[in-house]
C-alpha positions, 0 to 999 in steps of 0.5 A: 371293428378291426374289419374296418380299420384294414380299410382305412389304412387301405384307402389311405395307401391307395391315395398315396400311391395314386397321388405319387403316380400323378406327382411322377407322371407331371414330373416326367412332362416337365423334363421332357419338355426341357431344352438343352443348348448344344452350343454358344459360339461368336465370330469373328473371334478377333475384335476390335472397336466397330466390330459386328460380332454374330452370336449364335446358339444351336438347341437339341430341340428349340420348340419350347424356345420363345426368344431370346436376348443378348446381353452385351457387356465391357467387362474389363477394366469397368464393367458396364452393360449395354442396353437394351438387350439385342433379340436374336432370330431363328432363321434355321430349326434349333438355331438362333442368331443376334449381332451386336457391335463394340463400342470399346477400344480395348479390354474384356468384353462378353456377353449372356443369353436370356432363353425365353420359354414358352411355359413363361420362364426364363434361362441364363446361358452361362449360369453357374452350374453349366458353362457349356464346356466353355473355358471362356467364361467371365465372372464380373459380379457374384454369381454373374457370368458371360462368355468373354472375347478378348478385343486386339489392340489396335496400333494407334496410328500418329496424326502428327505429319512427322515424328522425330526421336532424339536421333533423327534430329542428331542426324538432321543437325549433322547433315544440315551443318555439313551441307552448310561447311560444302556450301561454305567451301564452295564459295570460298573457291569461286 
């Protein structure tokens, strides 16, 4: 009998070390078919209302890449979304683009990348583990995060035809009553 107990416990490590070999094996498969993103970059880089900004992101290897969508936000002074998402294009091996346009006249705006993958799951370009090496990185909401662009102010420009402050209008009065003392001596002399 203790012959065949060595056996049992035999078969029973054989089977372990066959189903850890098949665990690590799938496991390789699945990090090597990861992507990584090698860079988030906008232009312009100075913006206001009615600009179109590109946004565009390269990938070590994009063949695993489905789609991918912009998410385009206000996210200061009140963070409000955009919808629907913008879908962006490859026109180039491992590099994507999509262009949307601001609506706002000032504040924070930014934006987050939805990476479809091929196998059916998605990724959240910036998330919390990775911002990408970017400092730009904005957290409106809990565990919520978007690359931001600062919008310039644009100097609003006056619609009224003229605008005079309190000096103007001292120099006007003085200038209108010493033509009228001239005017006056004139007729004096004549």
């Amino acid at each position: 009998m203790k012959k065949y107990q060595h056996t049992k416990w035999i078969a029973i490590l054989a089977i372990t070390i066959i189903a850890a070999l098949f665990l690590t094996s799938s496991s390789l498969k699945v990090t090597s078919a990861e992507i990584a993103v090698e860079s988030v970059s906008h232009s312009p880089t100075e913006i206001s209302k009615d600009t179109e900004v590109t946004v565009e992101i390269t990938f070590n290897d994009d063949a695993n890449v489905s789609g991918i969508q912009i998410q385009y936000c206000a996210l200061v002074p009140d963070f409000v979304c955009h919808f629907p998402k913008i879908a962006m294009t490859s026109e180039t091996v491992n590099v994507w683009n999509g262009t949307f346009t601001v609506v706002e006249e000032t504040g924070l705006i930014g934006y987050e990348l939805f990476i479809s993958l091929t196998n059916g799951s998605t990724l959240v370009a910036p998330d919390s583990i990775d911002y990408l090496g970017y400092n730009n990185i904005f957290e409106p909401s809990a565990d919520i995060f978007y690359f931001s662009i600062n919008m310039t102010e644009d100097t609003p420009t006056n619609s009224a035809p003229l605008s005079f402050g309190l000096g103007e209008i001292t120099i006007t009065f003085s200038v209108i009553i010493f033509a009228r003392s001239l005017i006056t001596k004139r007729r004096k002399n004549v």
